[in-house]
C-alpha positions as CSV (number, residue, x, y, z in Angstrom):
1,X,-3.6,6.0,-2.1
2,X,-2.7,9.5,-4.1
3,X,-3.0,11.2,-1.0
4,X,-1.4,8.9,2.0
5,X,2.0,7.8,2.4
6,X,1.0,4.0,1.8
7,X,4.2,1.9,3.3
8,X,3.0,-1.2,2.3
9,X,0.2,-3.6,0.8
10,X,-0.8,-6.9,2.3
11,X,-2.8,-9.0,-0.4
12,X,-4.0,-12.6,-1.2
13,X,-4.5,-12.5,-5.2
14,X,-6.1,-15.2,-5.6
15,X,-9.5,-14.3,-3.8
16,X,-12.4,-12.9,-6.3
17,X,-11.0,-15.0,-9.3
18,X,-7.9,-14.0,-9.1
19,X,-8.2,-10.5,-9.7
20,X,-5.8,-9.5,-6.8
21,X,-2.8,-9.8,-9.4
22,X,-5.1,-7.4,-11.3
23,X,-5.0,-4.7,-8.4
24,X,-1.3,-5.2,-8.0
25,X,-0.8,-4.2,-11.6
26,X,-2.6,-1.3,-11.0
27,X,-1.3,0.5,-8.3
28,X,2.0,0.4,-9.8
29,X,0.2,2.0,-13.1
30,X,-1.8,4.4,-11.6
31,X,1.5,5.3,-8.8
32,X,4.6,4.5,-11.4
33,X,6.8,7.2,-9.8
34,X,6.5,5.8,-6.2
35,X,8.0,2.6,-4.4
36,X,5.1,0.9,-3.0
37,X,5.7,-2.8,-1.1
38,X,3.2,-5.1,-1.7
39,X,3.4,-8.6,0.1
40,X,1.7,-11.1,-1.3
41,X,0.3,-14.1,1.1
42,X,-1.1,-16.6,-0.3
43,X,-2.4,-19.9,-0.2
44,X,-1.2,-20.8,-3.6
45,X,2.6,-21.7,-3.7
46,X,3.5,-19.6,-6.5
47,X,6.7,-17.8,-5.5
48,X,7.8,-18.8,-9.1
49,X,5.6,-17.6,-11.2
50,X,4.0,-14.0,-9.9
51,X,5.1,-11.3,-11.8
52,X,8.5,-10.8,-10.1
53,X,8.8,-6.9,-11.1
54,X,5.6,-5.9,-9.3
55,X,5.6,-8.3,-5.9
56,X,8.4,-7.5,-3.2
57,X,7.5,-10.2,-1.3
58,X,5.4,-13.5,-1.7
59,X,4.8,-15.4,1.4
60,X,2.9,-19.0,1.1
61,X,0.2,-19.4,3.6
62,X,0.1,-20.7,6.5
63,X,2.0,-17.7,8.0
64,X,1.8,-16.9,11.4
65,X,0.7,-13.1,12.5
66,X,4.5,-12.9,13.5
67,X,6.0,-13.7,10.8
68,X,3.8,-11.6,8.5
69,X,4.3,-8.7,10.8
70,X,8.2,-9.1,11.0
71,X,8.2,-9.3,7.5
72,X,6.0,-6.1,6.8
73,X,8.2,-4.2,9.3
74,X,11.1,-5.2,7.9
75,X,10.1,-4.4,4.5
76,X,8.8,-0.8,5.5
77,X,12.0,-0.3,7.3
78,X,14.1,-1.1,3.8
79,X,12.1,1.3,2.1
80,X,12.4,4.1,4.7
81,X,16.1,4.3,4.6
82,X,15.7,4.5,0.8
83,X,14.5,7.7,1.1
């Protein structure tokens, strides 16, 4: 991750006992200077209670290929005209 342009990260959190959440705290730790999306998709409805500052997106599985690609698109497009 240091050395590519990473425009986004797609990840379930709950797989592995949960320690998803624990890799989302940690690339913005180890990255704090850059603006890195991560979408979480989960099976777990809990769009209320991740940790809002570090998630840009939480989507509640089922999702469909399509919507998780428009999404991720549209999220990498935002941060693109950021720069």
């Amino acid at each position: 991750m240091a050395t590519h342009d990473i425009r986004a990260v797609v990840i379930e959190p709950e797989i592995n006992a949960r320690k998803g959440w624990d890799l989302i705290h940690s690339i913005h730790t180890a990255f704090p200077g850059r603006f890195i999306p991560i979408i979480v998709c989960s099976t777990r409805d809990g769009s209320n209670t991740y940790p809002v500052m570090e998630v840009t997106k939480y989507l509640t599985k089922p999702v469909l290929p399509k919507t998780l690609r428009e999404k991720t698109l549209e999220i990498i497009q935002e941060k693109e005209s950021l720069r």
